[in-house]
Each structure stands twice: as C-alpha cells, then as structure tokens.
Residue, then its C-alpha position, 0 to 999 in steps of 0.5 A: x310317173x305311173x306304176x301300171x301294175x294293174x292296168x297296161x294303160x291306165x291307173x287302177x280306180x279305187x273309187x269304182x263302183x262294184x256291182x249292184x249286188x254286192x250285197x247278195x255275193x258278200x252274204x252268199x260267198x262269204x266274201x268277208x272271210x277272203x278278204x280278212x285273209x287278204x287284209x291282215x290287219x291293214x284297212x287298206x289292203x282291205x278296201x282295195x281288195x274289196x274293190x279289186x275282188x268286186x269290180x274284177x267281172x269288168x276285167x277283159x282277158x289281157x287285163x287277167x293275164x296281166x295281173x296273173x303275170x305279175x303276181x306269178x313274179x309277186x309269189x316269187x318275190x314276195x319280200x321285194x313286192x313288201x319291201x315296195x309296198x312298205x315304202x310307198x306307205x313311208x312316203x304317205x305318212x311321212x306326209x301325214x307327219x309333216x304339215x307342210x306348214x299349211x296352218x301358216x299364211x308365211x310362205x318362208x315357213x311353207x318353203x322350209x315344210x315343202x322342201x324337208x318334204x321333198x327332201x324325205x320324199x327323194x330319199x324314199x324314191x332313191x331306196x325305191x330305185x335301188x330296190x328295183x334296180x338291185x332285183x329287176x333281173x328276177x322278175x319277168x312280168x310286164x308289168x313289174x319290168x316296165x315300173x322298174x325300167x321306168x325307175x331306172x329311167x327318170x330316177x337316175x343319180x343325177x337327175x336325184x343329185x340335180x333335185x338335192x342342189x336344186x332344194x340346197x339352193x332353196x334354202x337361200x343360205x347366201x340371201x334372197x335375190x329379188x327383182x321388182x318394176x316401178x308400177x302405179x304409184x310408184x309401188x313395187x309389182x312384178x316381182x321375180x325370184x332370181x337364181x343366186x350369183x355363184x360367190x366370186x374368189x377374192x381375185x375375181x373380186x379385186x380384178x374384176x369391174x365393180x358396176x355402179x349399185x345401191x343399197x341400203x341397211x336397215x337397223x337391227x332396231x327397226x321393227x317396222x322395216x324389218x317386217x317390210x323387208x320380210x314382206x319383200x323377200x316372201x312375195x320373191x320365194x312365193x313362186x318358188x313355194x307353189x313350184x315345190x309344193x306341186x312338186x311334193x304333190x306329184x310324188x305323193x301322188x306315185x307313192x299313193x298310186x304305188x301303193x294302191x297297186x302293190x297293195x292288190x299283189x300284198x293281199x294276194x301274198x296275204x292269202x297265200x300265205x294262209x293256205x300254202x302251210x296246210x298243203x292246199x294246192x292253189x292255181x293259175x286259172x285259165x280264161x276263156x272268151x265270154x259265151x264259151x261254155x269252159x267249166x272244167x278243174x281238178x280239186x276245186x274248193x271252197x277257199x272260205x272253208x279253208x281259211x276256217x280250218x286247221x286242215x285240208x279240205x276235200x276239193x272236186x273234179x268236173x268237167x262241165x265243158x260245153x255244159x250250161x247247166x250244172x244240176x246238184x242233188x244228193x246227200x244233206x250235208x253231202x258238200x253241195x252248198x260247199x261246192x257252189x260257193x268254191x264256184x263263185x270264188x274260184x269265178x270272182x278270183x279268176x276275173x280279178x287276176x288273182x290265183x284259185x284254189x284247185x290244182x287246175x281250174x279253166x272256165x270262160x269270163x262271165x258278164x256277171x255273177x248272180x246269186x239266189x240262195x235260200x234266206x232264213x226267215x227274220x224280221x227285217x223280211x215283209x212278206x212270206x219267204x217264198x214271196x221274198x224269193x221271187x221277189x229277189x228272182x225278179x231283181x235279178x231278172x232286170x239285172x241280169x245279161x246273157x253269159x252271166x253266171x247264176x248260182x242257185x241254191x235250194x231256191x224256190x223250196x219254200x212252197x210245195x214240190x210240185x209247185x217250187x219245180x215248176x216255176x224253177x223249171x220255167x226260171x232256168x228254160x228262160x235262163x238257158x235261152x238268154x244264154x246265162x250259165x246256171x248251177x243248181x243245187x236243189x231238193x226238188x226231185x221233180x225238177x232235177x229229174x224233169x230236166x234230166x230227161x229233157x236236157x241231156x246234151x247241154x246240161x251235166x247232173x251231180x249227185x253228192x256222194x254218200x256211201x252204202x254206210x251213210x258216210x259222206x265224203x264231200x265229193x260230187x260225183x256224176x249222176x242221175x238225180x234220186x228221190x231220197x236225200x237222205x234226211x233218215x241219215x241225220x235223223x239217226x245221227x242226232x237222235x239215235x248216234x248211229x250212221x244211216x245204212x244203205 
C-alpha cells in the first residue's frame, strides 16, 4: 500500500539532501522560526519540514498543485488529517512497545510477539479505513481520494476478517501439524508447517473410515524428550514465523510512509493555526513555468515577522511582472530587509506546496534560491569582511544556474561607495545576462542611481516609504533611488527623542 500524498507517483524521500546552501537560507530567512511554528513540539514534524520546505525548489509545477490540492482539503479537514496522522503514530510506537521477541532465538516466542503485532496493527488499520470511509465524501484532492479509495479497496471487511482467522489459526490452539522426509541418515529434513484439520463431529467420528496411524506419547517426566518435541514443532512454525514477521514489517512500512506525508500537511495546519487568530491573510500561490518573469502580490509579508508578534504586520503590493531586477532603497528601518526576507519565504513555500502569507501572490518556479546578506564581523571570519563577501559571492557564482533567484542585501558596503557600486553593478550585469532574478537592497546611491538610468525596461526600482514627519510605514513604494537614507531620523530618534522632519 502507498499513501502518495506528496508525490503522484512516487513516495516523498526523507533521506533527500537539501541544497548546498542551506546553511545561508536557514541564517538568511530565518527558517528556524517557520519551522518551530510548523513542529510544535514534535521533532518529526520538524525534520520532515525541514526537508520538505529545503528540497521544495526540486518540485516541478504538477508536483505543486498537487500538494496545494491537498492541503486546501487538509485546512478543511484538519481534525480528519490529525485523526490519521495520530494514528499511524500509534501504529509506530506500538512497535516501538512490543519487541517482537527479537532478544529471543525460540521462534514459538517470536510467533506469539508477531502475531499480537499483527493483530494491533490491523486493528489501527481498520479505525484508519473507518476514518477515511466515514469522511471521504469531503475531500476533493487527488491525492486524499485515491489513499482513501485505496483503503476502501485492499482493506475491506473480509479481507480484516480473512487476517483475524488466519492469525486465530496461528496460534495453533488444536496442536501443531507437521510433516518431515526421511533424509541421510535416517534424520528428519524437509519439514512442512500443514494447515490444521477442521474438528470431526462425534458422527463423522464414528462413521466415518479410520486410515492406519501411528503415534507415540512422551512422558510428562521426560525432559529430554520434551525438548526434542519442542524442537520439532519450532522448526515446523519457523516459515510461518518469517511470513508474519514480513507481514508486520510491510504494515509498518504504510504506517511509516503515512506518517512522514500526513506529517507535511499537520505542520502545514500547524502554521496556520499560528496565523489565522490575528487576522493575517494567507494564500494559494499561483506558479509560473521557470524563466518567466511573474513577481506580482497583493499584501506580501514577512511570516517570520509575524510569528514573532502579538499583531498584524504591514504586507506590500508589487507588481515586478516582466522585471528581473528589483532595486530597494530608501529609509533605515524603512522595512527593506523585512520585505526581502517575505521574498525568499513566500518562493521557498510556494516550491514545496504549501500556502504564502499575502492575499494574492504569483511568481515563476525558480532552479534555485541565493542568498548574499551582509555578516556581522566575529571571530570565526579569517579575513576582512569585504574580502569574506566576495569570497561567498564566489560560492555562489559556482553554484549558481540561470533562473535562479538572488537576494541581495546591503552587500558589498564594506569597502568605499564608489568602489562597492562598481563591483555590484558588474555582479548583477553579469547576473542579469545568465538569466537569474536578483532583489537588491542596497545603500549605495551610486549603484541604484546608475542602474536606474541604464535599466529602465527590465528592472523596477522601490524605495521604503517615509513620511514628510520622518514616520516610517514599512511599505515599499515605486520610486527613483535618493541620495539620502535618512540616517539624521535615527539620530534625533536616539540621541534627541524627537522624529526627523522632512
């Protein structure tokens, strides 16, 4: 059985490597956050997040409207998609719990374990049938109506009625019946695990013909023949004992499989969960194919910001169609670094299936997502921080493939003005001709205002608004880049308490 939840086709691998620089985007985007919000306080809904959420830019677009599918039906059902999830976790420690006799080489005492096993585990796979048969009319996905109509299917009450007889049998309550072949030496081999004869009635008994047979007793006292005996009848079951211990493996294998996909969907309600009570509006994204230019939302914003506040926060509306450079300047604290960071999450999320936090959001599927923020100098760095900035821009260059995205911020600040715009300027020419989407958020008058004359019909130009009384309001507004970012507004903020003016 397969649960196919994630994929059409194939099971969702756990054991994926993410990208090379998963360090940078878990640092950069502040992933940690997103995904203690999706966990809870379950590490396995952490590490499949973790996985989903960093491998997703290796999804294709029928792998996205996939999952967004189902996870439309998940935040319609979510008591159903916990009620399953709850169980396949059951099912894994009830494993965990029962031994199974492993520490045993008897195989009578492995047959007991197995078959309590396999009777636990088709009692969780009939309340798993009855849940999805009870709520299968209310989901619409693909994805959930197949695992339900597969459960429907191969478990149906007679085929749990045939398994509850076949391990009734396994207990071999009338006896053993086991056949052997005379082999060398007269030594028994080839033995055979025969199913048991149905009890006769007393008339069968009496009428019926009584074939010659010959047998023997051994005496309560006789140790030794005892022992023989149990010998006998333990190397008759041992088929029986491998059959059910695969039998139990398969199972567990569903539960494990169930469990890693519902596990993506129940992080996903996780996360809702945390946003839906202050109001902030969440939607399904709309894909693109890869190498169309198709940045445009309504009320973007920054998850992670969120889930570090009591309230609201301010979202933004672009509309960078056709654009592939997107140039920020503007007001310190004005919200730029805030809005490059709602970027990467928005792409990351929208690439594994899941929903964004904005009221509409559409953008193409990227081949990869980069990240170049300033460092703060420590002392794990062995150089310079404008020597480590190229030195990671280098990285990044061997990395890199054309429709990648790159986020930019303050990069490249760490040496003089002129000298930082002119190796930006050649670092995104050289970007822009390999066909990769940059957002830029930069100081650097001379680099914004160059490229805002030279790149007029590709590139869109932001600017953080502020007002003429020095108030921020977080929104980014189109705009020519200035020479001023008002640093004179933080300086009579802290040292003076008053706001700057225009």
């Amino acid at each position: 059985m397969k649960a196919l939840l994630m994929h059409r086709k194939r099971d969702f691998d756990l054991a994926q490597e993410p990208a090379r620089n998963e360090a940078a985007l878990m640092q950069d985007l502040e992933l940690d956050t997103l995904l203690s919000a999706m966990a809870g306080e379950d590490e396995f809904l952490l590490d499949v997040a973790h996985k989903a959420l960093l491998c997703g830019l290796q999804n294709d677009m029928d792998t996205i409207i996939y999952r967004q599918a189902a996870l439309k039906d998940s935040l319609k059902n979510p008591e159903v998609v916990r009620s399953l999830y709850d169980l396949a976790v059951e099912a894994i420690v009830t494993k965990q719990n029962q031994r199974l006799g492993i520490f045993s080489h008897n195989p009578s005492a492995i047959l007991h374990g197995a078959i309590n096993l396999v009777e636990m585990f088709t009692g969780i796979l009939e309340k798993v049938r009855n849940v999805a048969k009870e709520h299968a009319e209310e989901f619409e996905s693909e994805a959930f109506r197949n695992l339900f109509a597969m459960l429907e299917e191969e478990l149906s009450d007679e085929y749990l009625a045939s398994i509850k007889d076949r391990l009734k049998e396994l207990k071999f309550r009338p006896g053993v019946l086991v056949s052997a072949e005379p082999g060398m030496g007269n030594e028994a081999e080839n033995y055979v695990l025969r199913k048991p004869k149905k009890e006769r009635g007393w008339v069968q008994q009496i009428f019926s013909a009584h074939r010659p047979a010959y047998s023997f007793s051994i005496n309560p006292r006789d140790e030794a023949g005892g022992r023989a005996l149990w010998e006998l009848r333990d190397r008759g079951i041992n088929l029986a004992v491998n059959a059910l211990a695969q039998s139990a493996d398969h199972m567990l294998s569903f539960f494990h499989m169930l469990r890693v996909e519902l596990a993506f969907y129940v992080g996903s309600l996780n996360l809702h969960d945390r946003l839906a009570p202050k109001g902030e509006p969440v939607c399904f994204p709309h894909p693109a194919p890869v190498g169309e230019r198709r940045h445009r939302f309504s009320e973007l914003y920054d998850v992670c910001l969120s889930l570090h506040m009591d309230r609201k926060v301010v979202g933004n509306t672009v509309d960078a169609k056709g654009k592939s450079l997107v140039m920020i300047t503007g007001a310190n604290r004005g919200g730029k670094s805030t809005f490059l960071q709602s970027i990467g999450l928005a792409q990351l999320m929208m690439q594994c299936g899941m929903f964004v936090g904005a009221e509409s959001f559409e953008a193409e599927l990227c081949t990869g997502l980069f990240t170049h923020y300033k460092r703060e100098e420590d002392a794990s760095m062995k150089s310079g921080k404008f020597d480590e900035e190229i030195a990671r821009m280098s990285d990044i260059a061997d990395a890199i493939t054309p429709n990648s995205i790159i986020l930019f911020n303050e990069s490249f600040a760490a040496t003089n003005e002129r000298e930082g715009s002119e190796i930006a300027r050649q670092i995104v020419t050289a970007l822009l001709e390999r066909h990769i989407e940059i957002f830029f958020v930069t100081h650097l008058y001379e680099l914004a205002r160059g490229l805002y004359s030279d790149r007029t019909n590709d590139a869109i130009f932001l600017r953080a608004e502020r007002l003429p009384d020095g108030t921020r309001t977080f929104k980014l507004v189109p705009g020519e880049p200035l020479e001023t970012s008002y640093g004179e507004d933080l300086y009579r903020e802290i040292f003076l308490g008053t706001r700057g003016s225009a």
